[in-house]
Backbone as CSV, one residue per row, in Angstrom:
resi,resn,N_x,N_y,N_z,CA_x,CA_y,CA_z,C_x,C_y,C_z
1,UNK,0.828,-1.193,0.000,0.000,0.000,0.000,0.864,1.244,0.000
2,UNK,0.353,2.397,-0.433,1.135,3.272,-0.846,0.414,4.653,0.072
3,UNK,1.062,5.753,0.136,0.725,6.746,0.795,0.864,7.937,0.402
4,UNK,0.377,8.879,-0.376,1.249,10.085,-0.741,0.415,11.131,0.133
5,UNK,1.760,12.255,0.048,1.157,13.531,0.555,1.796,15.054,0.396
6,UNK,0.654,15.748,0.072,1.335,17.261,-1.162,1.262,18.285,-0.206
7,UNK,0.801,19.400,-0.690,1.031,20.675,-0.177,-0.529,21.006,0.653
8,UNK,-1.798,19.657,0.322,-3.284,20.345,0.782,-3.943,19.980,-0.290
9,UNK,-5.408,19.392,0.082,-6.237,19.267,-0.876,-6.643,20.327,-2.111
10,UNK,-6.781,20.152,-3.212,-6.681,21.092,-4.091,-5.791,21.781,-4.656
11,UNK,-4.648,21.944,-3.962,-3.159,22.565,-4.216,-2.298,21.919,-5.620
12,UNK,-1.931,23.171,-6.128,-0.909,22.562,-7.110,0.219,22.454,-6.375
13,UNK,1.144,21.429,-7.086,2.048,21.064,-5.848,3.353,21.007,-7.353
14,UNK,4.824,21.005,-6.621,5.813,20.665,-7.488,6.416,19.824,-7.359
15,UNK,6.222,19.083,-6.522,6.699,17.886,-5.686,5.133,17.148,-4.616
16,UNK,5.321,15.656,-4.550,4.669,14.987,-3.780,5.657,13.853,-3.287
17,UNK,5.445,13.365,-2.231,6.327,12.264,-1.582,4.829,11.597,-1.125
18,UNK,5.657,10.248,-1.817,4.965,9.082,-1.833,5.465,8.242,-0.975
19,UNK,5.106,7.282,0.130,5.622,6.552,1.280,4.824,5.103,0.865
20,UNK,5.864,3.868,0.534,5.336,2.694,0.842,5.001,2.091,1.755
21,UNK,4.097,1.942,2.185,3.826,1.278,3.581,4.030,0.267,4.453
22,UNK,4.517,-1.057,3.026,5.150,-1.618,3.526,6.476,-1.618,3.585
23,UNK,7.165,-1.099,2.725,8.376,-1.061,3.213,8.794,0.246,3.830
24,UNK,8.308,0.950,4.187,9.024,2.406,4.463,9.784,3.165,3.490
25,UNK,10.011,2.900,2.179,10.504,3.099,1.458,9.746,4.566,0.764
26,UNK,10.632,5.980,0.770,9.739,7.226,0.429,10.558,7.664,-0.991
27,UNK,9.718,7.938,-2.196,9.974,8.453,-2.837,9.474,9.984,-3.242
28,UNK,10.385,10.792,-3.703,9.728,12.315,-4.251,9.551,12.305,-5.413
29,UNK,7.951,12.686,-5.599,8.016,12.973,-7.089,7.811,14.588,-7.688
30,UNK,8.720,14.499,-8.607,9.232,16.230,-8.750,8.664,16.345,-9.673
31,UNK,7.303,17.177,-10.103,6.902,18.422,-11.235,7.380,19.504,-11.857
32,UNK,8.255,20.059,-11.210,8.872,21.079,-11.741,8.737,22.254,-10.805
33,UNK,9.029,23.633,-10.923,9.141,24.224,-9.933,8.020,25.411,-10.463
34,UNK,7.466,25.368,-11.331,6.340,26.146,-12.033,5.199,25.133,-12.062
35,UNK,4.958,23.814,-12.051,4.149,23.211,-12.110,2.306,23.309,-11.535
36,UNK,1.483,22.687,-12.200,0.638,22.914,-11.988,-0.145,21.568,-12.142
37,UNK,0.684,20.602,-11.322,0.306,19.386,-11.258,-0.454,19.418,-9.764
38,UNK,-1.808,18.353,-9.791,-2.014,17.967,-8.478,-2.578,16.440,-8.323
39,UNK,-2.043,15.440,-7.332,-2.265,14.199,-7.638,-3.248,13.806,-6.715
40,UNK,-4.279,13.332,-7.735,-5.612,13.075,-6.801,-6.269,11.435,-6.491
41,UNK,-5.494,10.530,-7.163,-6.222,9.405,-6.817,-4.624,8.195,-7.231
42,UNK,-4.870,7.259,-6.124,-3.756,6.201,-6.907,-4.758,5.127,-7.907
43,UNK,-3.921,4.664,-8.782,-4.482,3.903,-9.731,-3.945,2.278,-9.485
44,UNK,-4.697,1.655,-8.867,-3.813,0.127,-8.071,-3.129,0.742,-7.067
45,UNK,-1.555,-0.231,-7.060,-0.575,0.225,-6.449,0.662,0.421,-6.842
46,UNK,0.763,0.684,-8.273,2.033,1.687,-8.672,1.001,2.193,-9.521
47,UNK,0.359,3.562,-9.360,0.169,4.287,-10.480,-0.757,5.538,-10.028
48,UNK,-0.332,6.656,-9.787,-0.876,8.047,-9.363,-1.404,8.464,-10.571
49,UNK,-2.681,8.851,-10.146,-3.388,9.926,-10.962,-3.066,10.940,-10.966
50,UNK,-2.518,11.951,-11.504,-2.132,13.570,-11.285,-3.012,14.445,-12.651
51,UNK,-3.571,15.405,-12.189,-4.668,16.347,-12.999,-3.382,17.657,-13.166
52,UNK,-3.433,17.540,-14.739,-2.274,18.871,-15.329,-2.691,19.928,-15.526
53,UNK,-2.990,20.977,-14.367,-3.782,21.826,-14.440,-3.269,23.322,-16.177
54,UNK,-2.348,22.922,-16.626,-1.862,23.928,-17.601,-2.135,23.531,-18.673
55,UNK,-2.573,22.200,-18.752,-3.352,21.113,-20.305,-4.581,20.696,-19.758
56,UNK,-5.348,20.541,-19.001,-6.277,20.178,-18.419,-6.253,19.027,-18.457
57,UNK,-5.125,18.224,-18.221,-5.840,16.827,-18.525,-5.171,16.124,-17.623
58,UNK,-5.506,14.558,-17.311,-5.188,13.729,-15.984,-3.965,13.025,-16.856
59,UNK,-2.942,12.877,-16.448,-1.788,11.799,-16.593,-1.542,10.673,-15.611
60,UNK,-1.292,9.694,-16.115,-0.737,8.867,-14.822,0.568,8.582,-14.625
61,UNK,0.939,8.788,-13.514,2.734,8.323,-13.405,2.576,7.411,-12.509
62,UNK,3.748,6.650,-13.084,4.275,5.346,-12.791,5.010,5.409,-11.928
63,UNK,4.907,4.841,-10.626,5.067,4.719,-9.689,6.832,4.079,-9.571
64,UNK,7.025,2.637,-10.533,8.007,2.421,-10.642,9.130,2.899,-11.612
65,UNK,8.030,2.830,-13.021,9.100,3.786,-13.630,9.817,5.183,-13.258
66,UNK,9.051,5.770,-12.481,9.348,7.158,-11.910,8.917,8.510,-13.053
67,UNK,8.114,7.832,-13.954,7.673,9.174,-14.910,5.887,8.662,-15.487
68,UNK,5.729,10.012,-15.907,4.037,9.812,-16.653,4.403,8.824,-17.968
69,UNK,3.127,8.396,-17.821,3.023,7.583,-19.188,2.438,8.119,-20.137
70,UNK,3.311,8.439,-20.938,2.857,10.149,-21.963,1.726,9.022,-23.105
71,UNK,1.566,7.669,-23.409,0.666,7.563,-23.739,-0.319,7.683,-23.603
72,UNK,-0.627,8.045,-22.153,-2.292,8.010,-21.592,-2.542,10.102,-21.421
73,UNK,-3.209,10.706,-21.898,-3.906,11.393,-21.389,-5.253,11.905,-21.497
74,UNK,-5.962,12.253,-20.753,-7.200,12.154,-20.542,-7.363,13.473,-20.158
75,UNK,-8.624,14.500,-20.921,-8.872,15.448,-20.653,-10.229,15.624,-19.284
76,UNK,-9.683,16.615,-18.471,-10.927,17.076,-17.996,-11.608,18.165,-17.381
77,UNK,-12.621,18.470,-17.292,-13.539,19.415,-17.701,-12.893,20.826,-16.907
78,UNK,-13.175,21.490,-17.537,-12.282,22.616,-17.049,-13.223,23.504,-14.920
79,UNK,-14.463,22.951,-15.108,-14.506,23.147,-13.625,-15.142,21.615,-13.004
80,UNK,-14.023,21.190,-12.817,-14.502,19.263,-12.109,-15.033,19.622,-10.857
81,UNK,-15.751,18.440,-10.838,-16.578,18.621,-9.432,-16.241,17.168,-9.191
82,UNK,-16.544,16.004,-9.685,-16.236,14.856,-8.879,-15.369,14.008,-9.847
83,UNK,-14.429,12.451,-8.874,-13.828,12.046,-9.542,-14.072,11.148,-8.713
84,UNK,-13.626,9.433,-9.306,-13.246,8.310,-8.667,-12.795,7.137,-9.828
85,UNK,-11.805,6.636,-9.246,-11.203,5.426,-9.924,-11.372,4.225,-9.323
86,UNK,-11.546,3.212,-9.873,-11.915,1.713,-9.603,-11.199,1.418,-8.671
87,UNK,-11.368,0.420,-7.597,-10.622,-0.280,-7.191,-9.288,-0.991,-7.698
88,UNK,-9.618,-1.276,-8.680,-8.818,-2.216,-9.833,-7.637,-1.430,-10.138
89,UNK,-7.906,-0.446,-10.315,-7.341,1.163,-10.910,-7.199,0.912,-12.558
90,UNK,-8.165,0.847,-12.891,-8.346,0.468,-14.345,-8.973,1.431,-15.162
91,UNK,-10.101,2.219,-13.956,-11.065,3.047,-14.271,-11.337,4.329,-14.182
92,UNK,-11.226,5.255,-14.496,-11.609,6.516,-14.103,-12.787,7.458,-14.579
93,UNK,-13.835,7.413,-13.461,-15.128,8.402,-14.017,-14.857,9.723,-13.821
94,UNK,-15.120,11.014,-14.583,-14.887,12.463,-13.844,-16.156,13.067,-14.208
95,UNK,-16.557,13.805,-13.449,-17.630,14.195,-13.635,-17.319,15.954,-13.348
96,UNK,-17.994,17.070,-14.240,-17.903,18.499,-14.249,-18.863,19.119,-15.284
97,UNK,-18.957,20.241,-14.324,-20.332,21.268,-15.218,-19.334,21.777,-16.519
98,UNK,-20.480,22.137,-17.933,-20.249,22.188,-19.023,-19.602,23.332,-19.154
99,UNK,-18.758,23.618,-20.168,-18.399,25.350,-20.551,-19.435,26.076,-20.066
100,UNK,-20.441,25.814,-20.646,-22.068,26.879,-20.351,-22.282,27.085,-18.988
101,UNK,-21.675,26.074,-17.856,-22.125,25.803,-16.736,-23.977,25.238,-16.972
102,UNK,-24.274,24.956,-17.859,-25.781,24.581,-17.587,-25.813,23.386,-17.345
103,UNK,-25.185,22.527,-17.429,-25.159,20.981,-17.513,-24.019,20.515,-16.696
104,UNK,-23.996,19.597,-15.942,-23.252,18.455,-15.728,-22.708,17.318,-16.356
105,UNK,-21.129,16.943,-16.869,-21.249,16.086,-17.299,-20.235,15.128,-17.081
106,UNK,-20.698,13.608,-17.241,-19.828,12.428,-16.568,-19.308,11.770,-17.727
107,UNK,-17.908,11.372,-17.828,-17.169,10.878,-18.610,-16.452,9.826,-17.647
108,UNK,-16.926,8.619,-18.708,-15.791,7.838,-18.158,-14.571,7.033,-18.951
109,UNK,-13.293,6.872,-18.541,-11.829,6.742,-19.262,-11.334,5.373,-18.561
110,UNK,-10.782,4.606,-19.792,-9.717,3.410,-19.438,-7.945,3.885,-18.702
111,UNK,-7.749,4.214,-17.512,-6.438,4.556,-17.436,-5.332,3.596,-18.431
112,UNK,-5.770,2.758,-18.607,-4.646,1.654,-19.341,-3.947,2.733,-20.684
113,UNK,-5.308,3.140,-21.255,-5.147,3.407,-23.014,-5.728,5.022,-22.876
114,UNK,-6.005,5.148,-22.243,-6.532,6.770,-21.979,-7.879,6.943,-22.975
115,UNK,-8.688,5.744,-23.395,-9.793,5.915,-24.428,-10.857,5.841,-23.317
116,UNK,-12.387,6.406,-24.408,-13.388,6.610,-23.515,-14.106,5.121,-23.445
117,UNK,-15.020,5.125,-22.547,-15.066,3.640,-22.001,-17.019,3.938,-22.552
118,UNK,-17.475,4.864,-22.766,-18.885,4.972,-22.844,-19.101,6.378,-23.453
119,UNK,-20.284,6.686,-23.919,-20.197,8.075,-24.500,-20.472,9.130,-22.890
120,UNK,-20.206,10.092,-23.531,-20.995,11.083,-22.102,-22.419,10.938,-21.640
121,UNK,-22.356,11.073,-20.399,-23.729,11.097,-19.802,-24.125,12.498,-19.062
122,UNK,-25.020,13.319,-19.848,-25.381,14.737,-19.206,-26.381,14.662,-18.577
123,UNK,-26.410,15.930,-17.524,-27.026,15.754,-16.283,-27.410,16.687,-15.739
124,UNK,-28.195,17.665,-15.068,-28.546,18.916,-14.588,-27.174,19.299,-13.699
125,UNK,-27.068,20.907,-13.966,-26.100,21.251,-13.266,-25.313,20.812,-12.179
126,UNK,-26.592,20.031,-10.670,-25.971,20.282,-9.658,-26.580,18.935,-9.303
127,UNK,-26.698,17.971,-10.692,-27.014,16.611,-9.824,-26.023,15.993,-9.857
128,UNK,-24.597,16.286,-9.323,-23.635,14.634,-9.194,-23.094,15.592,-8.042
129,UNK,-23.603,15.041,-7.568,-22.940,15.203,-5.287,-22.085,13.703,-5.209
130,UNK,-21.925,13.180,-5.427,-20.857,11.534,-5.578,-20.807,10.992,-6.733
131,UNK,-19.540,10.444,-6.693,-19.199,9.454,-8.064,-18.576,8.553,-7.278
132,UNK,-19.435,6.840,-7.825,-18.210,5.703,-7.167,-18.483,4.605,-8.424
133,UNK,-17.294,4.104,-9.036,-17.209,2.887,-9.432,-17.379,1.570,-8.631
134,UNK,-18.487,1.168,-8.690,-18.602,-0.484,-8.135,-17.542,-1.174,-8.302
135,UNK,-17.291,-2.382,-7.670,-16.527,-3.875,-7.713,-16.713,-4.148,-8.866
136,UNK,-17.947,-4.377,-9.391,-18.176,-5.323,-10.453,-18.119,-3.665,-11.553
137,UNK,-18.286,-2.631,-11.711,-17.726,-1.899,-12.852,-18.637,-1.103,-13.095
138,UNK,-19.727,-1.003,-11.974,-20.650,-0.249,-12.213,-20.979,1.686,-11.989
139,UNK,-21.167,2.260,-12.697,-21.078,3.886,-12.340,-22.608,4.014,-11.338
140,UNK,-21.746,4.514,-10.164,-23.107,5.511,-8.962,-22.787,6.784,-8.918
141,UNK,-24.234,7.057,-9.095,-24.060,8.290,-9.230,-25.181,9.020,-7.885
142,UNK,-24.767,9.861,-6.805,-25.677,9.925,-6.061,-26.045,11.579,-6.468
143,UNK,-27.553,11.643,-6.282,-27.717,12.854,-7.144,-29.125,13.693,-5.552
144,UNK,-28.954,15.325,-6.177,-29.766,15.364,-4.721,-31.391,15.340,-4.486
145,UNK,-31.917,14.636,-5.728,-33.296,14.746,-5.919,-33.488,13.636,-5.527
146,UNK,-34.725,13.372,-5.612,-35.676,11.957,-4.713,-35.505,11.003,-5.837
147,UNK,-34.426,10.987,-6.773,-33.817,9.745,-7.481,-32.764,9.230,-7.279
148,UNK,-31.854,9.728,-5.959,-30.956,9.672,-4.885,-29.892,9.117,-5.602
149,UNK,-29.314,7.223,-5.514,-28.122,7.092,-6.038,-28.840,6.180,-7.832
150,UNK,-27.979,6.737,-8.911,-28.445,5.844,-10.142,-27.411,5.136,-10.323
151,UNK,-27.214,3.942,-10.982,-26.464,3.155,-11.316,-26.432,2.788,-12.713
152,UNK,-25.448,3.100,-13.504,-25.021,2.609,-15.158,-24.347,1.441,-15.220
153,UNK,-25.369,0.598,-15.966,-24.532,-0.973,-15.828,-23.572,-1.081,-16.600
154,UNK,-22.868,-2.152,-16.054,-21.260,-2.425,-16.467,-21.371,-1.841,-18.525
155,UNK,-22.569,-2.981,-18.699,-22.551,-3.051,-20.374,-22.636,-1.787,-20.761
156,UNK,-22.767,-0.756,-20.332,-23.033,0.353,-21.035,-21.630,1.043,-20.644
157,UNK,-20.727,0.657,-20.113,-19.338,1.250,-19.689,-18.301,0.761,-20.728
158,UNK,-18.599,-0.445,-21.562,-17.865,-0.728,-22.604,-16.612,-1.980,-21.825
Protein backbone atom coordinates (compact mmCIF):
# COMPACT_ATOMS: atom_id res chain seq x y z
CA UNK A 1 0.00 0.00 0.00
CA UNK A 2 1.14 3.27 -0.85
CA UNK A 3 0.72 6.75 0.79
CA UNK A 4 1.25 10.09 -0.74
CA UNK A 5 1.16 13.53 0.55
CA UNK A 6 1.33 17.26 -1.16
CA UNK A 7 1.03 20.67 -0.18
CA UNK A 8 -3.28 20.35 0.78
CA UNK A 9 -6.24 19.27 -0.88
CA UNK A 10 -6.68 21.09 -4.09
CA UNK A 11 -3.16 22.56 -4.22
CA UNK A 12 -0.91 22.56 -7.11
CA UNK A 13 2.05 21.06 -5.85
CA UNK A 14 5.81 20.67 -7.49
CA UNK A 15 6.70 17.89 -5.69
CA UNK A 16 4.67 14.99 -3.78
CA UNK A 17 6.33 12.26 -1.58
CA UNK A 18 4.97 9.08 -1.83
CA UNK A 19 5.62 6.55 1.28
CA UNK A 20 5.34 2.69 0.84
CA UNK A 21 3.83 1.28 3.58
CA UNK A 22 5.15 -1.62 3.53
CA UNK A 23 8.38 -1.06 3.21
CA UNK A 24 9.02 2.41 4.46
CA UNK A 25 10.50 3.10 1.46
CA UNK A 26 9.74 7.23 0.43
CA UNK A 27 9.97 8.45 -2.84
CA UNK A 28 9.73 12.31 -4.25
CA UNK A 29 8.02 12.97 -7.09
CA UNK A 30 9.23 16.23 -8.75
CA UNK A 31 6.90 18.42 -11.24
CA UNK A 32 8.87 21.08 -11.74
CA UNK A 33 9.14 24.22 -9.93
CA UNK A 34 6.34 26.15 -12.03
CA UNK A 35 4.15 23.21 -12.11
CA UNK A 36 0.64 22.91 -11.99
CA UNK A 37 0.31 19.39 -11.26
CA UNK A 38 -2.01 17.97 -8.48
CA UNK A 39 -2.26 14.20 -7.64
CA UNK A 40 -5.61 13.07 -6.80
CA UNK A 41 -6.22 9.40 -6.82
CA UNK A 42 -3.76 6.20 -6.91
CA UNK A 43 -4.48 3.90 -9.73
CA UNK A 44 -3.81 0.13 -8.07
CA UNK A 45 -0.58 0.23 -6.45
CA UNK A 46 2.03 1.69 -8.67
CA UNK A 47 0.17 4.29 -10.48
CA UNK A 48 -0.88 8.05 -9.36
CA UNK A 49 -3.39 9.93 -10.96
CA UNK A 50 -2.13 13.57 -11.29
CA UNK A 51 -4.67 16.35 -13.00
CA UNK A 52 -2.27 18.87 -15.33
CA UNK A 53 -3.78 21.83 -14.44
CA UNK A 54 -1.86 23.93 -17.60
CA UNK A 55 -3.35 21.11 -20.30
CA UNK A 56 -6.28 20.18 -18.42
CA UNK A 57 -5.84 16.83 -18.53
CA UNK A 58 -5.19 13.73 -15.98
CA UNK A 59 -1.79 11.80 -16.59
CA UNK A 60 -0.74 8.87 -14.82
CA UNK A 61 2.73 8.32 -13.41
CA UNK A 62 4.27 5.35 -12.79
CA UNK A 63 5.07 4.72 -9.69
CA UNK A 64 8.01 2.42 -10.64
CA UNK A 65 9.10 3.79 -13.63
CA UNK A 66 9.35 7.16 -11.91
CA UNK A 67 7.67 9.17 -14.91
CA UNK A 68 4.04 9.81 -16.65
CA UNK A 69 3.02 7.58 -19.19
CA UNK A 70 2.86 10.15 -21.96
CA UNK A 71 0.67 7.56 -23.74
CA UNK A 72 -2.29 8.01 -21.59
CA UNK A 73 -3.91 11.39 -21.39
CA UNK A 74 -7.20 12.15 -20.54
CA UNK A 75 -8.87 15.45 -20.65
CA UNK A 76 -10.93 17.08 -18.00
CA UNK A 77 -13.54 19.42 -17.70
CA UNK A 78 -12.28 22.62 -17.05
CA UNK A 79 -14.51 23.15 -13.63
CA UNK A 80 -14.50 19.26 -12.11
CA UNK A 81 -16.58 18.62 -9.43
CA UNK A 82 -16.24 14.86 -8.88
CA UNK A 83 -13.83 12.05 -9.54
CA UNK A 84 -13.25 8.31 -8.67
CA UNK A 85 -11.20 5.43 -9.92
CA UNK A 86 -11.91 1.71 -9.60
CA UNK A 87 -10.62 -0.28 -7.19
CA UNK A 88 -8.82 -2.22 -9.83
CA UNK A 89 -7.34 1.16 -10.91
CA UNK A 90 -8.35 0.47 -14.35
CA UNK A 91 -11.06 3.05 -14.27
CA UNK A 92 -11.61 6.52 -14.10
CA UNK A 93 -15.13 8.40 -14.02
CA UNK A 94 -14.89 12.46 -13.84
CA UNK A 95 -17.63 14.20 -13.64
CA UNK A 96 -17.90 18.50 -14.25
CA UNK A 97 -20.33 21.27 -15.22
CA UNK A 98 -20.25 22.19 -19.02
CA UNK A 99 -18.40 25.35 -20.55
CA UNK A 100 -22.07 26.88 -20.35
CA UNK A 101 -22.13 25.80 -16.74
CA UNK A 102 -25.78 24.58 -17.59
CA UNK A 103 -25.16 20.98 -17.51
CA UNK A 104 -23.25 18.46 -15.73
CA UNK A 105 -21.25 16.09 -17.30
CA UNK A 106 -19.83 12.43 -16.57
CA UNK A 107 -17.17 10.88 -18.61
CA UNK A 108 -15.79 7.84 -18.16
CA UNK A 109 -11.83 6.74 -19.26
CA UNK A 110 -9.72 3.41 -19.44
CA UNK A 111 -6.44 4.56 -17.44
CA UNK A 112 -4.65 1.65 -19.34
CA UNK A 113 -5.15 3.41 -23.01
CA UNK A 114 -6.53 6.77 -21.98
CA UNK A 115 -9.79 5.92 -24.43
CA UNK A 116 -13.39 6.61 -23.52
CA UNK A 117 -15.07 3.64 -22.00
CA UNK A 118 -18.89 4.97 -22.84
CA UNK A 119 -20.20 8.08 -24.50
CA UNK A 120 -21.00 11.08 -22.10
CA UNK A 121 -23.73 11.10 -19.80
CA UNK A 122 -25.38 14.74 -19.21
CA UNK A 123 -27.03 15.75 -16.28
CA UNK A 124 -28.55 18.92 -14.59
CA UNK A 125 -26.10 21.25 -13.27
CA UNK A 126 -25.97 20.28 -9.66
CA UNK A 127 -27.01 16.61 -9.82
CA UNK A 128 -23.64 14.63 -9.19
CA UNK A 129 -22.94 15.20 -5.29
CA UNK A 130 -20.86 11.53 -5.58
CA UNK A 131 -19.20 9.45 -8.06
CA UNK A 132 -18.21 5.70 -7.17
CA UNK A 133 -17.21 2.89 -9.43
CA UNK A 134 -18.60 -0.48 -8.13
CA UNK A 135 -16.53 -3.87 -7.71
CA UNK A 136 -18.18 -5.32 -10.45
CA UNK A 137 -17.73 -1.90 -12.85
CA UNK A 138 -20.65 -0.25 -12.21
CA UNK A 139 -21.08 3.89 -12.34
CA UNK A 140 -23.11 5.51 -8.96
CA UNK A 141 -24.06 8.29 -9.23
CA UNK A 142 -25.68 9.92 -6.06
CA UNK A 143 -27.72 12.85 -7.14
CA UNK A 144 -29.77 15.36 -4.72
CA UNK A 145 -33.30 14.75 -5.92
CA UNK A 146 -35.68 11.96 -4.71
CA UNK A 147 -33.82 9.74 -7.48
CA UNK A 148 -30.96 9.67 -4.88
CA UNK A 149 -28.12 7.09 -6.04
CA UNK A 150 -28.45 5.84 -10.14
CA UNK A 151 -26.46 3.16 -11.32
CA UNK A 152 -25.02 2.61 -15.16
CA UNK A 153 -24.53 -0.97 -15.83
CA UNK A 154 -21.26 -2.43 -16.47
CA UNK A 155 -22.55 -3.05 -20.37
CA UNK A 156 -23.03 0.35 -21.03
CA UNK A 157 -19.34 1.25 -19.69
CA UNK A 158 -17.87 -0.73 -22.60
Amino acid sequence: DKLGKDAGAGAFVSKTLVQDLDTGRETVLSFGPKSQTRPIAFAGNDRLVLLEGSTKTCKIWDLTAGKTNEAVSIPFPQFLARYAVSADGQTIAIAGLTEDRKSSQIRVWNLNDGKERCAPMTMPASAVIALGLTADQHLAVATPDETGVKFWPRAKLR
